[in-house]
VEXLOTI-92166 format. One line per field, with one value per residue (C-alpha): x, y, z. Coordinates in Angstrom, 1 decimal, m for minus. Layout:
BEGIN
east: [X  ...]
north: [Y  ...]
up: [Z  ...]
This chain:
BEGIN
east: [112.2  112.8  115.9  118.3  118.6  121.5  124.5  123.6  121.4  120.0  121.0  118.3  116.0  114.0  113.0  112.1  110.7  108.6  107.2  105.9  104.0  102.7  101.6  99.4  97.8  97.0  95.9  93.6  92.3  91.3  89.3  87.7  84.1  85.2  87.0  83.8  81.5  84.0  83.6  79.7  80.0  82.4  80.7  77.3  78.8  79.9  75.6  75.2  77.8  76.8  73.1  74.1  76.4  75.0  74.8  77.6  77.8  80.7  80.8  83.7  84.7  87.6  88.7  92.1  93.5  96.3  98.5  97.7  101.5  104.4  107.6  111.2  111.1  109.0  110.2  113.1  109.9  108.6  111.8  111.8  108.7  109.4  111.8  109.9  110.9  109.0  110.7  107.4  108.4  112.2  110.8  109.3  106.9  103.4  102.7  100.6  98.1  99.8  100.6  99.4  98.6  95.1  94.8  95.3  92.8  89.9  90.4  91.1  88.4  87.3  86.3  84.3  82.7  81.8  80.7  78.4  76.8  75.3  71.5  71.3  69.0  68.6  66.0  66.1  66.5  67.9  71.9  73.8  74.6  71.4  70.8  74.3  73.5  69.6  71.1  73.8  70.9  73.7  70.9  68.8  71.7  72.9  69.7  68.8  72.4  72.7  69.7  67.2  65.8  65.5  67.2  70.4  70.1  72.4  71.2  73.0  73.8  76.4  76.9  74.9  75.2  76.2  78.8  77.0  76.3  80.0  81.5  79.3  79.9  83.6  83.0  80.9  83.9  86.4  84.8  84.3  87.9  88.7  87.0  84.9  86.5  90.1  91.5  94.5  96.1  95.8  98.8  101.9  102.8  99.3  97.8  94.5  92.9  90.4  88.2  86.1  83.3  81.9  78.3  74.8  73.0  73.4  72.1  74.2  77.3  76.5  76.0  78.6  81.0  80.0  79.7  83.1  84.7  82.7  83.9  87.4  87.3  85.7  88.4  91.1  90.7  90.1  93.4  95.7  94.3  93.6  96.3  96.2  92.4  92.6  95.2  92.4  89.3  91.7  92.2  89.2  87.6  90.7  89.5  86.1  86.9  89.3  86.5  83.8  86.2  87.1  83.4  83.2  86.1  84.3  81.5  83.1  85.5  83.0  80.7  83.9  84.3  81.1  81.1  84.3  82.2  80.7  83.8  84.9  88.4  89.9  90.9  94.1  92.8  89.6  90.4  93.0  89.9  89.4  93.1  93.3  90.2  92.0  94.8  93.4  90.8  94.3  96.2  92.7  93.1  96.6  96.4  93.0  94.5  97.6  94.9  93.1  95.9  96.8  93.6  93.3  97.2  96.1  93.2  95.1  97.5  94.6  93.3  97.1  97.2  93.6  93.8  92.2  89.8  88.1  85.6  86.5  83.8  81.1  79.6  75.9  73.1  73.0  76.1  78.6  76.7  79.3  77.4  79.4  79.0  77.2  79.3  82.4  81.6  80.7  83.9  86.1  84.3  84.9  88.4  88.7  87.0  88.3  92.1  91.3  89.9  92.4  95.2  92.9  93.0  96.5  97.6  94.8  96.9  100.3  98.6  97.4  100.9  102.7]
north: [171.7  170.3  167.9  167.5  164.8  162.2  162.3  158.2  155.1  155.2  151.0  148.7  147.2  144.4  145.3  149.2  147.4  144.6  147.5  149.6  146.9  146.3  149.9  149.7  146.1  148.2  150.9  148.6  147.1  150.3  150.9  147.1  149.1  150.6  147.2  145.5  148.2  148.0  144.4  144.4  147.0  144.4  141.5  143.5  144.9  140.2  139.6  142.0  140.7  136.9  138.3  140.3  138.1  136.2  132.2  130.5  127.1  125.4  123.0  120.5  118.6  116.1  114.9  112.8  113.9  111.0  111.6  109.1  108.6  108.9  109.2  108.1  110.5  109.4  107.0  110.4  112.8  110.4  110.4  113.6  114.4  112.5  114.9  118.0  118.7  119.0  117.7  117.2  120.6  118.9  116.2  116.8  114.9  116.8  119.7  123.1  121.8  119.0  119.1  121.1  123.9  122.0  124.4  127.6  126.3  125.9  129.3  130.7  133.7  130.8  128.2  130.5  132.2  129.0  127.7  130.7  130.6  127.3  127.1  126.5  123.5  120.6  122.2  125.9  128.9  130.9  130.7  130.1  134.0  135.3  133.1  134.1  138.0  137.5  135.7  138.3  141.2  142.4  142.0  144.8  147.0  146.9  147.6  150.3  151.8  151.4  150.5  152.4  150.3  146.9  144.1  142.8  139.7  137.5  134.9  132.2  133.2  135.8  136.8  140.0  140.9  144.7  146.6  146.9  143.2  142.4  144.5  143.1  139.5  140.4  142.0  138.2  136.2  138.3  138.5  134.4  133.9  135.9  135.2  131.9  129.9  128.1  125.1  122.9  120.2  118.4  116.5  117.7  113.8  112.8  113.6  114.7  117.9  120.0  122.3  124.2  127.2  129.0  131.0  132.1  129.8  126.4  124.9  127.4  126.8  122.8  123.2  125.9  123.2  120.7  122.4  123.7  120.7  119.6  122.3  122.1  118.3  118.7  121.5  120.1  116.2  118.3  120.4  117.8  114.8  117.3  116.6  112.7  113.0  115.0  112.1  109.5  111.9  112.3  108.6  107.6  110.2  108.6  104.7  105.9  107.5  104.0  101.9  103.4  103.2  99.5  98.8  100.1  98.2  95.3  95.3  96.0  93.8  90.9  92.7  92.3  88.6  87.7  89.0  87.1  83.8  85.2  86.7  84.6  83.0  83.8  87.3  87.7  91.2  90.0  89.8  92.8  95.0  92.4  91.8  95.8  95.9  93.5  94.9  98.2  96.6  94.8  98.1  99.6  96.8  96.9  100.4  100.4  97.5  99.9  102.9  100.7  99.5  103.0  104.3  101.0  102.4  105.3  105.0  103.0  105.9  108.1  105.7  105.6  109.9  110.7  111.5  110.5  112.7  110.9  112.8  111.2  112.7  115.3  117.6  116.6  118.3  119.8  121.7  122.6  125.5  128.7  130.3  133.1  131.3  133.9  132.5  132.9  136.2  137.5  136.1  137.8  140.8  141.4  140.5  143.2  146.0  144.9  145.7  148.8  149.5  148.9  150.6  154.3  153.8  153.5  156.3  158.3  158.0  159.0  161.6  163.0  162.6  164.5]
up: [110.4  107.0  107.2  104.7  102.3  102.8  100.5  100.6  100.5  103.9  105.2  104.5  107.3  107.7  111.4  109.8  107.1  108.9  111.5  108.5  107.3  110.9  110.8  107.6  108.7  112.3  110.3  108.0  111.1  112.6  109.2  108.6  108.5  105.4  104.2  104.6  103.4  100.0  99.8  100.4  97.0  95.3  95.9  95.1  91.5  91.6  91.6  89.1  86.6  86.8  86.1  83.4  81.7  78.7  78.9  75.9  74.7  73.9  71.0  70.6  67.9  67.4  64.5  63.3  60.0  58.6  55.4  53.0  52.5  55.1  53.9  55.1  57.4  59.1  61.8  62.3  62.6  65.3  67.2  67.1  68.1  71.7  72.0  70.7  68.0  64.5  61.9  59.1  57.0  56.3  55.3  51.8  52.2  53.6  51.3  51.5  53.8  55.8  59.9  61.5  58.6  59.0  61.8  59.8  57.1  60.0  60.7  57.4  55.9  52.6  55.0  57.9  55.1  53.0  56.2  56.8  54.0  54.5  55.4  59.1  58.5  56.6  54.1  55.7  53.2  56.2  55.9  59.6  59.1  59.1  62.1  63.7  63.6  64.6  67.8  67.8  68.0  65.1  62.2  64.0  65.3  61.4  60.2  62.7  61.9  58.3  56.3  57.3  59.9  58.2  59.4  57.6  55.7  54.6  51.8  51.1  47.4  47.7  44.3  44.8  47.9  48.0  50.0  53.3  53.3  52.5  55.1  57.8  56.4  57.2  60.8  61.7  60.3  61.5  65.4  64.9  63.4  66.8  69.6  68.9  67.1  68.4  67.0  68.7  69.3  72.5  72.1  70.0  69.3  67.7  65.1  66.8  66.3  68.0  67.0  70.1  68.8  72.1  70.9  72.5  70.7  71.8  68.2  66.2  67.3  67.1  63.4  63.0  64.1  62.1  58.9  59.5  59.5  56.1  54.7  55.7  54.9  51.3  50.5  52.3  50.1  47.0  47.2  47.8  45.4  42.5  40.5  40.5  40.3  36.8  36.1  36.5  34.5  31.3  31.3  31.6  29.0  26.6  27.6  26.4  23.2  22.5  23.4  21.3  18.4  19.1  19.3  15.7  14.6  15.7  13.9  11.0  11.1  11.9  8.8  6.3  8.0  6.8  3.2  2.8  2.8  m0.6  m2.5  m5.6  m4.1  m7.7  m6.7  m4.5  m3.1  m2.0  1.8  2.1  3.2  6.2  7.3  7.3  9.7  11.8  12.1  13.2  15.9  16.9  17.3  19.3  21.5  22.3  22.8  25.0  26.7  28.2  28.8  31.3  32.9  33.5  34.5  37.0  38.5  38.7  40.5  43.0  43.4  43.6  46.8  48.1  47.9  49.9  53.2  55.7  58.1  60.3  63.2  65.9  68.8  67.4  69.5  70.9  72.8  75.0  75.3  77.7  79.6  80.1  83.1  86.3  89.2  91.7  94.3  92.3  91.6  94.9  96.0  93.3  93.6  97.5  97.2  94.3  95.8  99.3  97.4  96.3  99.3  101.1  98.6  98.8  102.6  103.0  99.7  101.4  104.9  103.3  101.5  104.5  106.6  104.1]
């Protein structure tokens, strides 16, 4: 006879509780032929996952990136900083691409792309992509998929590449920007970086690394001396022009100096022509004298502005080797199907007393 539900909470037991328990592990026990047939599966499906599973290498790089100038702030940043906090965007003094923005840049489409498109060797006309989706097995897939069975190539000129090619650039960068590619900081306080590329190919992601951080350095230099470096080009171009001039000037003036020696003393004009010619190689002078010592300032400011980014430990063969463990896997595949063994067993049971 069905009883009738209590107006109330029944009280809560740990003695009712603890004996329920008791009854599942006694149940479980009773049924440890099935708990170890369902690990024997688990730790079988553990075999076949660590033989399946593709070997990666792991390339780390390291590198230091210091701002060419710190400001006042800086002693408060560092303060700061022991206390963790991060005080370098109230300072004013870092910029677009300063702190730890460096990290966003590494990652960025423009530098994975750029980096892509570099050849894989030294004097290779095969571009790191077309190696990336050969080792991939994506250049085939692609090609089997979209274009009528020829492999996908990626040159390194990608002015005409068409549609298809862009698209699947963007699926590579986008799956590298993603999954293989992390860049951090191993201590908030330094100013150390670290970038880490995990690939199948133990000499692609070595040079995927490294060409990263070229890239990334070369941009990174460029963007944030640009407008000091124009600075220094115009003044030099203007030192040029001044110079060439006051070359002229001197020769004529020395050509009017020595046709002087001949003029008849008698006229009082004689030697106007030379004082004017003078006078104008003086003003050249004086004027080229002030252009240099700007272009020599601001060359030192241009020194004073570049930061510095300095690889501290590149990444070297061989590799770290990313292998499953068979043990490991046995392991976590017994204990996983021994659970869910173990959890059908006991909702089979209530199923059953119900």
């Amino acid at each position: 006879m069905k009883q009738d539900n209590y107006p109330f909470e029944p009280e809560f037991s740990f003695k009712q509780t603890i004996e329920g328990q008791w009854e599942n592990v006694l149940y479980l026990w009773s049924k440890k032929g099935k708990l170890i047939a369902f690990g024997i599966i688990g730790a079988i499906f553990g075999i076949v996952y660590a033989w399946l599973k593709p070997i990666t290498y792991t390339s780390r790089l390291t590198f230091v990136v210091e701002e060419s100038k710190a400001g006042g702030g800086s002693l408060l940043s560092g303060l700061a900083g022991q206390l963790g906090f991060d005080l370098g965007g109230l300072s004013g003094t870092g910029g677009v691409l300063a702190g730890d923005n460096v990290q966003q840049l590494l990652r960025s489409q423009k530098m994975i792309k750029n980096t892509l498109l570099t050849p894989f060797g030294d004097s290779s006309t095969v571009s790191i992509a077309d190696e990336y989706a050969r080792t991939s097995k994506l250049s085939e897939t692609w090609g089997k998929k979209y274009n009528d069975g020829k492999p996908v190539r990626f040159p390194m000129d990608s002015g005409n590449y068409t549609r298809l090619q862009d698209s699947l650039l963007q699926v590579i960068i986008k799956g590298i920007s993603e999954k293989e590619l992390a860049v951090g900081k191993p201590d908030k306080k330094l100013s150390f970086f670290e970038a880490t590329v995990t690939m199948h190919n133990e000499a692609l992601a070595q040079v995927f690394t490294t060409r990263l951080i070229d890239q990334a350095t070369r941009f990174y230099i460029d963007t944030k001396t640009k407008r000091q470096r124009n600075n220094v080009n115009r003044l030099q171009a203007r030192a040029d022009s001044i110079g060439l001039l006051l070359n002229r000037k001197t020769y004529s003036a020395s050509e009017a100096n020595s046709v002087m020696l001949d003029v008849n003393p008698a006229y009082p004009t004689a030697n106007v022509g030379l004082e004017l010619k003078q006078r104008d190689k003086l003003v050249l002078q004086t004027i080229y004298a002030e252009i240099v010592k700007n272009l020599e300032i601001s060359r030192t400011m241009l020194i004073q502005e570049t930061p510095t980014f300095q690889i501290v430990d590149e990444p070297e063969l061989p590799l770290k080797k990313n292998r499953t463990g068979y043990l490991v896997s046995i392991i976590y595949g017994g204990l996983i199907m021994g659970i869910a063994g173990a959890l059908y067993l006991l909702l089979s049971r209530k199923k059953v007393a119900n």
